[in-house]
N, C-alpha and C positions, 0 to 999 in steps of 0.2 A: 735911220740912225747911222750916222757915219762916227770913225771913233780915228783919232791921229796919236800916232804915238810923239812923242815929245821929247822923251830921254830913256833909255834904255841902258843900264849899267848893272853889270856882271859883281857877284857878292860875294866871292870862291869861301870866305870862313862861314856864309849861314849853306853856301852849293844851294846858291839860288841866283836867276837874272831878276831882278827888279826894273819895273816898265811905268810909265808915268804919262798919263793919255788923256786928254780929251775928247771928250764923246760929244757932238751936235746931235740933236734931235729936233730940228724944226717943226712946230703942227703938230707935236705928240709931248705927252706928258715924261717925265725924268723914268727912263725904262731903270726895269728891276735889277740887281747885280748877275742873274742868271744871263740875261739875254747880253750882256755887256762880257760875262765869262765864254759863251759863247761866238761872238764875236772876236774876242782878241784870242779865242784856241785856233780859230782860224787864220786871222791874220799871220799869229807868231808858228802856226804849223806844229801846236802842241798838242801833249794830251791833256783831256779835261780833268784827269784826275789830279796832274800837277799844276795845274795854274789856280790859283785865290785873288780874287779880287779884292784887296784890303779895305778900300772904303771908294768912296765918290762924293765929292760934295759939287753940290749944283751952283751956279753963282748966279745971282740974285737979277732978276731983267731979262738975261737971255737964257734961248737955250740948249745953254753948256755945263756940264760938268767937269772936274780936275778928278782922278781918281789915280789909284796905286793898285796895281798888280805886282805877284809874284809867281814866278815858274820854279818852280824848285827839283834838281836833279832826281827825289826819289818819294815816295812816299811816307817814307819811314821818317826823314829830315822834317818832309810838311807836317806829319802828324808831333814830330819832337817839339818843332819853332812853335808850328802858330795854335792861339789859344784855339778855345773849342766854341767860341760864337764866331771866328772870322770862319773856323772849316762847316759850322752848321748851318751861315748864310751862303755858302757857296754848295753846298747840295742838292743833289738833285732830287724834286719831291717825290718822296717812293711811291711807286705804283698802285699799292695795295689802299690808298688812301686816295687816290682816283675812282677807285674800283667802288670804293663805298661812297661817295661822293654820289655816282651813279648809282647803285642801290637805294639810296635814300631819296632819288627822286622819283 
């Protein structure tokens, strides 16, 4: 999975940069927004708690996706803006539900 960033513009009234990317994934199916959040924390040199990937949509034939990220200055901003489905698909699956996952087999 390679992902290009596209347009990258600064939003000083939400104190957020908004990021506009392209992700190729050749041979592999449309990856999940976790591994796509983790990719562009690396690229943009963030932390994972402030970056949200807003959505992705895949275009139809190839494969690419268009999607929207946000890095937002603080946590407090992230949890005020954005609703509570864009922050509970960018979480990280809790541990404890690994754990039993493996108990159960």
């Amino acid at each position: 999975m390679e992902i290009k960033i596209i347009e990258k513009k600064e939003n000083p009234l939400l104190n957020r940069t908004e990021i506009k990317f392209e992700c190729e994934y050749p041979a592999e199916g449309t990856p999940n927004i976790l591994d796509v959040k983790h990719k562009l924390v690396a690229l943009e040199d963030s932390s994972n708690d402030l970056l949200v990937v807003d959505n992705m949509k895949p275009n139809y034939g190839v494969a690419t996706a268009v999607g929207l990220a946000k890095i937002y200055d603080s946590i407090e901003k992230l949890n005020e803006i954005e609703t509570k489905a864009v922050i509970a698909k960018n979480e990280e699956p809790a541990e404890e539900v690994a754990e039993e996952a493996e108990d159960a087999e």
